[in-house]
Backbone bond lengths (Angstrom), bond angles and torsions (degrees), N, CA, C in turn:
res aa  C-N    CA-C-N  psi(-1)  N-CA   C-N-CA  omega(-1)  CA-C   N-CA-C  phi
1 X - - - 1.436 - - 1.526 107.34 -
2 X 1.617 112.81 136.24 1.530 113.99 -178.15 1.586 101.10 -78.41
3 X 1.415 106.60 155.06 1.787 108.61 155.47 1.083 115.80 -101.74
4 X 1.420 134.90 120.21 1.265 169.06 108.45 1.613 95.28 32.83
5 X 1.592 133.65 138.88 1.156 122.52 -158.43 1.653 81.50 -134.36
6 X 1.560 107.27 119.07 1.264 115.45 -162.79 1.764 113.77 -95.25
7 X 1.119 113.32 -33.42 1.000 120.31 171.15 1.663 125.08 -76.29
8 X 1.314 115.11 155.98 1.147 106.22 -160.81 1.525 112.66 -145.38
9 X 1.406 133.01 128.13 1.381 118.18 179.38 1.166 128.00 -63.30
10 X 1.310 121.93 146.07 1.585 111.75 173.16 1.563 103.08 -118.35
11 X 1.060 127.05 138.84 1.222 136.25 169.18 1.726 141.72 -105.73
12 X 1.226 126.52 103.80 1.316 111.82 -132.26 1.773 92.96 -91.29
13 X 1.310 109.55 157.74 1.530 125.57 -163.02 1.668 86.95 -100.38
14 X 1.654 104.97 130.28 1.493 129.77 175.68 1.777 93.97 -50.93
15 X 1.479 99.78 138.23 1.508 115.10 160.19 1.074 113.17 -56.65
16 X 1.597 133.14 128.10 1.865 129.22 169.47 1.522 90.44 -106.91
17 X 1.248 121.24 144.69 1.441 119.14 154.68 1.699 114.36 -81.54
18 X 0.707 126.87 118.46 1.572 129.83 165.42 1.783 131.85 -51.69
19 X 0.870 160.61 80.17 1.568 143.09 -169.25 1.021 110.13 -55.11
20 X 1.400 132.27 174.17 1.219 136.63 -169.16 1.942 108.32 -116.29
21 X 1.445 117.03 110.07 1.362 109.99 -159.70 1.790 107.34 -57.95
22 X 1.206 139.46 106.86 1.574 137.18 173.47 1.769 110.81 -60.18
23 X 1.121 122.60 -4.67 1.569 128.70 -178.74 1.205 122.94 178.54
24 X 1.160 110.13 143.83 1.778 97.00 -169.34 1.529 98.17 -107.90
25 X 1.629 106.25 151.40 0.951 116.76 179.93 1.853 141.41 -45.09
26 X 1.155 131.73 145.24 1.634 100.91 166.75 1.230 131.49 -60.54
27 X 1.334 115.51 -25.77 1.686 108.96 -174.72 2.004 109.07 -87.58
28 X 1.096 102.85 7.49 1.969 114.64 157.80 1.425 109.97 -102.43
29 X 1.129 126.60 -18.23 1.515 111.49 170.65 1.764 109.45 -83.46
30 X 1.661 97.55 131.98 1.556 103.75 176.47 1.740 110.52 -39.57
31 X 1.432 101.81 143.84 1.283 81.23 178.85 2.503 89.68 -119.57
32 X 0.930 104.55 -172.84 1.396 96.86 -177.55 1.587 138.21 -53.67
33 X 2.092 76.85 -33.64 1.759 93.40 -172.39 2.100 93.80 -74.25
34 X 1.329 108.87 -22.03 1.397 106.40 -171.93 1.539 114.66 -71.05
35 X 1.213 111.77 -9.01 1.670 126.46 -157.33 1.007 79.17 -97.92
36 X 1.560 130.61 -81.85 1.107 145.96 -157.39 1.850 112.62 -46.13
37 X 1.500 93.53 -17.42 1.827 95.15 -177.02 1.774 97.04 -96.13
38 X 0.794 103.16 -22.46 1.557 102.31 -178.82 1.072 128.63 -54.65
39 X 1.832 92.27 -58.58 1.141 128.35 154.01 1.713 124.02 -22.63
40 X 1.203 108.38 -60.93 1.726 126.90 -169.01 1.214 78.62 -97.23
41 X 1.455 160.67 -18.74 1.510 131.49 -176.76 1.716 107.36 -96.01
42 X 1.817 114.50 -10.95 1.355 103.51 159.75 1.444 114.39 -92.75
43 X 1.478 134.19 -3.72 1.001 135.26 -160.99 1.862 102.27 -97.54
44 X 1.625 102.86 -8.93 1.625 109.42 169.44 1.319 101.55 -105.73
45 X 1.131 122.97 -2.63 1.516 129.63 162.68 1.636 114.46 -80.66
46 X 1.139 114.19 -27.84 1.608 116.19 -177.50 1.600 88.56 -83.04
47 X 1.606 115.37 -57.62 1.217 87.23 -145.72 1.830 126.27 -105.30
48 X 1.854 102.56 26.47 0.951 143.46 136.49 1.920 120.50 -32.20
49 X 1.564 89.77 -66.22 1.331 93.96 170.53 1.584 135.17 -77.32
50 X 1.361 91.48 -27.40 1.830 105.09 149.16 1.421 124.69 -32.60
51 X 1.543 88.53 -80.82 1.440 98.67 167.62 1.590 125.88 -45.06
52 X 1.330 109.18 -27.04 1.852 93.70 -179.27 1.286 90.20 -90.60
53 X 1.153 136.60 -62.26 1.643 137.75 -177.87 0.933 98.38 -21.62
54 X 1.691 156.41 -46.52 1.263 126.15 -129.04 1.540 73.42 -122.49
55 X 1.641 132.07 -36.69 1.500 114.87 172.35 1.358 129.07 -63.38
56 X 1.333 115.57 -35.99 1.577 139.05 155.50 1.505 99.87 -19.83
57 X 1.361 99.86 -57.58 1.793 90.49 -164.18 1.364 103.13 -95.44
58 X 1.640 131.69 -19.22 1.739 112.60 159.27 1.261 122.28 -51.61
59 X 1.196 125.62 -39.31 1.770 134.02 -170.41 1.702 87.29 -84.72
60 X 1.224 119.48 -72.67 1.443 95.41 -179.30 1.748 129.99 -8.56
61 X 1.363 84.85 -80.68 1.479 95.29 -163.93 1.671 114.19 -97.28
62 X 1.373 96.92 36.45 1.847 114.17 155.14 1.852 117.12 28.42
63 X 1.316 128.47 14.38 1.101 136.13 -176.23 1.501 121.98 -70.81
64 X 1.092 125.64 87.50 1.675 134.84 -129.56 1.827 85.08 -92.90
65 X 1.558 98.15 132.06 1.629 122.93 -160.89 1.658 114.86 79.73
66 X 1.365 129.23 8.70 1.070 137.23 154.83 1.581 113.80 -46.98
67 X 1.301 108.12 152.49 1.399 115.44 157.42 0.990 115.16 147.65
68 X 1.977 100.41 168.70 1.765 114.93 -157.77 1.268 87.58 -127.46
69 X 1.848 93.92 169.13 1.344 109.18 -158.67 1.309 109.10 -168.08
70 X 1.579 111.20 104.00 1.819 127.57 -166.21 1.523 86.06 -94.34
71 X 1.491 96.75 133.80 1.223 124.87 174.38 1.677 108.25 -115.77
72 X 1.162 130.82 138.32 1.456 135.10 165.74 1.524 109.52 -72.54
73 X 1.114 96.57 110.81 1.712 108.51 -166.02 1.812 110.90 -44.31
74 X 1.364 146.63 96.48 1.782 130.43 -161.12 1.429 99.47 112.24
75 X 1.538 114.22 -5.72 1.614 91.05 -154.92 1.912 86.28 -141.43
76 X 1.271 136.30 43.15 1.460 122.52 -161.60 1.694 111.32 -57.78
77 X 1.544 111.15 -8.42 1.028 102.86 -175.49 1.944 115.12 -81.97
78 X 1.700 88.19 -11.09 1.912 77.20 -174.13 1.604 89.80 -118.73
79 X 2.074 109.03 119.87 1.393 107.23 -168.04 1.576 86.12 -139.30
80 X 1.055 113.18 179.79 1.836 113.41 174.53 2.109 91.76 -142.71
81 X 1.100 105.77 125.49 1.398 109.62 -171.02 1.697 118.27 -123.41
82 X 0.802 133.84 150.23 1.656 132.55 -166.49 1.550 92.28 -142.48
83 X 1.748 101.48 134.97 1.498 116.19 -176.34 1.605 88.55 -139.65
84 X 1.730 86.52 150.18 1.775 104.38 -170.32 1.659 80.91 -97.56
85 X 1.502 120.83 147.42 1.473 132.51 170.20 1.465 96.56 -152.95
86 X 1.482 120.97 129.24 1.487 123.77 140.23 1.706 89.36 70.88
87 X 1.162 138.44 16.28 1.341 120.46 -159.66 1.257 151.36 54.73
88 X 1.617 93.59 41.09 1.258 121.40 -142.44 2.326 98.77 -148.20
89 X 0.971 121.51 115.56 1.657 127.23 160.23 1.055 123.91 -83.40
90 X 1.628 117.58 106.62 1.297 151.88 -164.82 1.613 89.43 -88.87
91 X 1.004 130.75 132.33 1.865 141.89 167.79 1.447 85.66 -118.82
92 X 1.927 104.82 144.73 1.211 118.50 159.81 1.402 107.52 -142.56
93 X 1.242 148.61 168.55 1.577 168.48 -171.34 1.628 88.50 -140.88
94 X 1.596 105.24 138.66 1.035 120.09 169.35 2.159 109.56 -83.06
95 X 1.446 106.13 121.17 1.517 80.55 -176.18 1.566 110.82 -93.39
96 X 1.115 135.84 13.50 1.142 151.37 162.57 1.593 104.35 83.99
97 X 1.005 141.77 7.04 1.559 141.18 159.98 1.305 125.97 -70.59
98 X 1.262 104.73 13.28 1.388 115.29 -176.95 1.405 114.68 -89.02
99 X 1.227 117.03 -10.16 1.416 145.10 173.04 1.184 120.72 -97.19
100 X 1.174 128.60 133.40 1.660 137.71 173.68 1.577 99.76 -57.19
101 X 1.185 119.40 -58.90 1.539 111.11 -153.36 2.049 84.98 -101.90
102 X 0.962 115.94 31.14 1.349 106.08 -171.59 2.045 101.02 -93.59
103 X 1.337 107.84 148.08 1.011 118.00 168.13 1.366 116.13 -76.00
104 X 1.384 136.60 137.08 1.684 134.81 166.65 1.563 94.10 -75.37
105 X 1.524 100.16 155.79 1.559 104.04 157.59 1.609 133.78 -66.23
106 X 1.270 124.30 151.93 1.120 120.15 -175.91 1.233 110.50 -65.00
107 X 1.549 119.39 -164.82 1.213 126.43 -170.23 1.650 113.08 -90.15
108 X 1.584 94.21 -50.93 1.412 114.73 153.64 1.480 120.18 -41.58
109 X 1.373 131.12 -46.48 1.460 98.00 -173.96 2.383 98.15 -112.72
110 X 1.073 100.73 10.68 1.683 111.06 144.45 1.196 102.76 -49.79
111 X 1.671 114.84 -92.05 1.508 117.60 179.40 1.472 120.69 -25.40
112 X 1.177 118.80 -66.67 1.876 139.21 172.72 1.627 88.85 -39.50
113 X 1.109 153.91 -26.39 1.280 137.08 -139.19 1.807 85.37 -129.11
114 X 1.123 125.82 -28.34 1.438 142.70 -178.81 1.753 103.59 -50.62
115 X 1.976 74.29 -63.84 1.439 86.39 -164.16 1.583 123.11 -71.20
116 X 1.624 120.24 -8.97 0.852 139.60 -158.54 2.302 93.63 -102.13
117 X 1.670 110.64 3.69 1.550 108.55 176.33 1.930 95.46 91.49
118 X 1.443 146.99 6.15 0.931 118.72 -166.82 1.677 106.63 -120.68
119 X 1.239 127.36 140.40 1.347 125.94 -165.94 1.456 116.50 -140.46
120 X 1.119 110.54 139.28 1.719 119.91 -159.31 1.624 123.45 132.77
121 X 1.699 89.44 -136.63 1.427 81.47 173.84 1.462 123.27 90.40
122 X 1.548 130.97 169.91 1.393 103.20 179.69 1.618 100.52 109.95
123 X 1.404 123.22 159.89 1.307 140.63 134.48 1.677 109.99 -6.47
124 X 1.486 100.52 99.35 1.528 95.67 176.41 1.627 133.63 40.36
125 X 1.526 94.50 40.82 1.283 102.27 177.71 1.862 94.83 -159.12
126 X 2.019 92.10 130.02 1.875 91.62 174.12 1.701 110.55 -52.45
127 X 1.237 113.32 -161.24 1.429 141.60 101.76 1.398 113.64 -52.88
128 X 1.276 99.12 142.88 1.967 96.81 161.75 1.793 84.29 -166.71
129 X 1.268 78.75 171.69 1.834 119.65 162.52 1.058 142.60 -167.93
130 X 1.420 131.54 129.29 1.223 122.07 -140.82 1.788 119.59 -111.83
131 X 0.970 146.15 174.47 1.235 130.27 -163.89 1.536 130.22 45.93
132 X 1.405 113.43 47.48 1.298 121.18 -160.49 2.205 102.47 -86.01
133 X 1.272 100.49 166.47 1.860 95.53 -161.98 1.992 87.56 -64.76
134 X 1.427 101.33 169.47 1.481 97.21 -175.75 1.417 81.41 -118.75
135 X 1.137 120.99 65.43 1.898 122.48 146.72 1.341 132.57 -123.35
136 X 1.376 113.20 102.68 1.148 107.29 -179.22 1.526 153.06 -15.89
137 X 1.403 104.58 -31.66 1.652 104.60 -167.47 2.015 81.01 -109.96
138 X 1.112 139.46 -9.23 1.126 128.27 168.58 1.532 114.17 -72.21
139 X 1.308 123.86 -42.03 1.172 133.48 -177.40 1.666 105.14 -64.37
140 X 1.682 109.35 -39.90 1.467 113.27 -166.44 1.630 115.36 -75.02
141 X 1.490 96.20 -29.48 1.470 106.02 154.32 2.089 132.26 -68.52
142 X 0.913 90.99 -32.58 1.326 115.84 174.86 1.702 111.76 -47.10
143 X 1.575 92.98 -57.69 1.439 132.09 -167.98 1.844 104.28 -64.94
144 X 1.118 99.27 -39.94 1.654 102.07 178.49 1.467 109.25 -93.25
145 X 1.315 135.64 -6.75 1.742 127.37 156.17 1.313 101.14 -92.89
146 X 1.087 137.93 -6.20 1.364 120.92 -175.88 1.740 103.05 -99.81
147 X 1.470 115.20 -30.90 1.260 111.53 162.29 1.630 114.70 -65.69
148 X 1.364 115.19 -10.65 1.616 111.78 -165.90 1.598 101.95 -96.79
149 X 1.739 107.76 -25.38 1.153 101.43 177.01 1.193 125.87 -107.59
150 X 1.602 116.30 1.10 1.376 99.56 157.53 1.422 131.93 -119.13
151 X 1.589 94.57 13.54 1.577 92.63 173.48 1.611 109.73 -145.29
152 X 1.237 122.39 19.48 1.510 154.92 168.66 1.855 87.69 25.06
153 X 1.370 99.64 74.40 1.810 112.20 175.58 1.885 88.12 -57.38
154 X 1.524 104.07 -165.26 1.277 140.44 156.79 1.589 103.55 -78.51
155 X 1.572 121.15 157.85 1.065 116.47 -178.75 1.596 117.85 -72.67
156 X 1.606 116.49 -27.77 1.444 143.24 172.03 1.138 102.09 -82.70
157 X 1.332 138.22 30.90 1.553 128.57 165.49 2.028 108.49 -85.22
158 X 1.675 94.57 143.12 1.567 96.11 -178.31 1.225 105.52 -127.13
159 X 1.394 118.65 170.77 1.688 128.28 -118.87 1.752 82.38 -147.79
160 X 1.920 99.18 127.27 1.600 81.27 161.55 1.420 105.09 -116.26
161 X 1.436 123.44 152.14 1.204 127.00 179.57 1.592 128.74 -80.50
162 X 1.466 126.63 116.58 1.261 120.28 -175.25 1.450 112.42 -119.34
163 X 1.677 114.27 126.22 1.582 107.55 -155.35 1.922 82.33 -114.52
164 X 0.988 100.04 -161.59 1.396 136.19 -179.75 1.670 101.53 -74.15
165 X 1.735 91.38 -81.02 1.527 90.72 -165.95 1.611 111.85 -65.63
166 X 1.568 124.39 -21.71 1.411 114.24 -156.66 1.645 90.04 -75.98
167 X 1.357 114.77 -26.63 1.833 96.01 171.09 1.268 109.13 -71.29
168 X 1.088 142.73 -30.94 1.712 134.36 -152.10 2.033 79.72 -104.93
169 X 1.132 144.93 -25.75 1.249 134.32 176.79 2.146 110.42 -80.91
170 X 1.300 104.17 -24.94 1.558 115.93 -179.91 1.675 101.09 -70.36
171 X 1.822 111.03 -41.58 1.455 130.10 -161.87 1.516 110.95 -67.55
172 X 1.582 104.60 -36.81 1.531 116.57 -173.34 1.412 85.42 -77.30
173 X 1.557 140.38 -60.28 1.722 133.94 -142.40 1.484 92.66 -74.04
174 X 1.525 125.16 -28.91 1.346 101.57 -177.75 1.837 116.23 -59.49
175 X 1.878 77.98 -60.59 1.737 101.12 -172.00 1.954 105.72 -42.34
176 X 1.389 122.32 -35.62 1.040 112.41 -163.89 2.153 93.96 -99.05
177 X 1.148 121.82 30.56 1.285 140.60 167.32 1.574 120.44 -108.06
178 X 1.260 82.81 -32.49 2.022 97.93 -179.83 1.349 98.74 -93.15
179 X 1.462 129.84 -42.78 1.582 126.22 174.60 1.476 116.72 -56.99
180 X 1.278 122.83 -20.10 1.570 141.15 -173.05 1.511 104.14 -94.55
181 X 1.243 116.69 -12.52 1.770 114.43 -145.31 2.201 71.99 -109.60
């Protein structure tokens, strides 16, 4: 049997002197379009975390027929929604036929929505899919290609959130507005 040669050379790397840069170049200074990406790359960072926050607390609190529902803020007709069933996450895409004057989706982002596990669609009928993972930041990711592929927003597009309770909490402030009135 050989012995293993434990020691090892080290070899030290030649000193460079460095200069000291007196100005930095133009193509390192931000330029607008770079701001502007930053910009929209924290603004999928905010609303990234939206999205799990508001799933965070469906899977949390396991309340079977629960559920939330991101709407494209101008646009209520194109939303992507998740319902608790049987212990089980229902995903849906709005396919926009739910509307008289509403456009169906194209074919192109049908496919995109295919490829993304979701099937349906059509004349008064979502997208959906059923048995989706019950982890939050997967779903919240999920949630932003499925808005990209079926309704290809702006990259700065914002999302309003529709839960369960804030309708049945909106339902009581009216009803107890009309009991006062």
């Amino acid at each position: 049997m050989k012995s293993a040669n434990t020691t090892a050379k080290v070899h030290k790397a030649p000193r460079t002197r460095q200069t000291v840069v007196k100005s930095v170049p133009d193509d390192l200074v931000p330029s607008a379009a770079a701001e502007a990406m930053r910009i929209v790359g924290v603004k999928r960072e905010i609303r990234l975390a939206l999205f799990e926050k508001a799933i965070d607390r469906l899977l949390s609190e396991r309340e079977n027929r629960d559920f939330v529902i991101f709407e494209m803020r101008g646009s209520p007709d194109s939303y992507v929604q998740y319902m608790l069933h049987d212990g089980a996450v229902l995903g849906e895409v709005g396919s926009r036929g739910w509307i008289p004057e509403g456009d169906e989706l194209d074919k192109e982002r049908v496919i995109a929505l295919g490829c993304l596990g979701l099937e349906g669609g059509g004349l008064e009928a979502n997208f959906a899919r059923d048995q989706l993972p019950q982890d939050a930041r997967r779903l919240a990711c999920l949630t932003e290609l499925l808005f990209g592929a079926a309704y290809r927003p702006t990259p700065d597009f914002d999302v309003t959130v529709v839960t369960k309770s804030l309708i049945e909490a909106e339902a009581a402030q009216r009803w107890r507005q009309q009991a006062d009135a």
